[in-house]
Residue, then its C-alpha position, 0 to 999 in steps of 0.5 A: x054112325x053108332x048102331x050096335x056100338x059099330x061106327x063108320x071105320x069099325x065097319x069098313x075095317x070090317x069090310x076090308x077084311x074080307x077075302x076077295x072071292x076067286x070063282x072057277x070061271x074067272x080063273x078058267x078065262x084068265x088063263x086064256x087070255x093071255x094065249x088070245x082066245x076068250x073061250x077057253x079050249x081043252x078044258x074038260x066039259x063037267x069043269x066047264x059045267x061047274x064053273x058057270x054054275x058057280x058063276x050063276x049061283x054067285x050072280x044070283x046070291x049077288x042079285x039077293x045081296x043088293x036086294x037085301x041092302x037096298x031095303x035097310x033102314x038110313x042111318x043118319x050120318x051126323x059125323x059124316x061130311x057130304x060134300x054133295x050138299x053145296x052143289 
């Protein structure tokens, strides 16, 4: 793949370079589970509020992502093997 000058390694280093992203909501359920409960308790109600908002707003801009890499033109592979081909 050579689009731009990227080829296939360029942009998976690329990729991998990027920070993973940790979201409130996710954090808030990971400190609850290890005490056996799947809805967190005691945390304050605007946390509470903010951290689903986030959850949403990072689902929907995810939603839009997919959309947008689902409409990109194919690049053609040459260098690629597809070893899906001999099935």
């Amino acid at each position: 793949m050579r689009a731009n000058g990227w080829t296939v390694q360029t942009l998976r280093d690329c990729l991998l370079t990027i920070p993973a992203v940790e979201l409130k909501g996710t954090a808030l359920l990971r400190e609850c589970r290890p005490n056996g409960g799947f809805f967190p308790t005691g945390i304050p109600r605007e946390t509470l509020i903010e951290a689903m908002t986030e959850i949403v707003a990072y689902t929907e801009r995810s939603r839009r992502m997919g959309e947008a890499l689902a409409n990109l033109a194919p690049i053609h592979l040459l260098t690629q093997p597809v070893l899906e081909y001999g099935l």
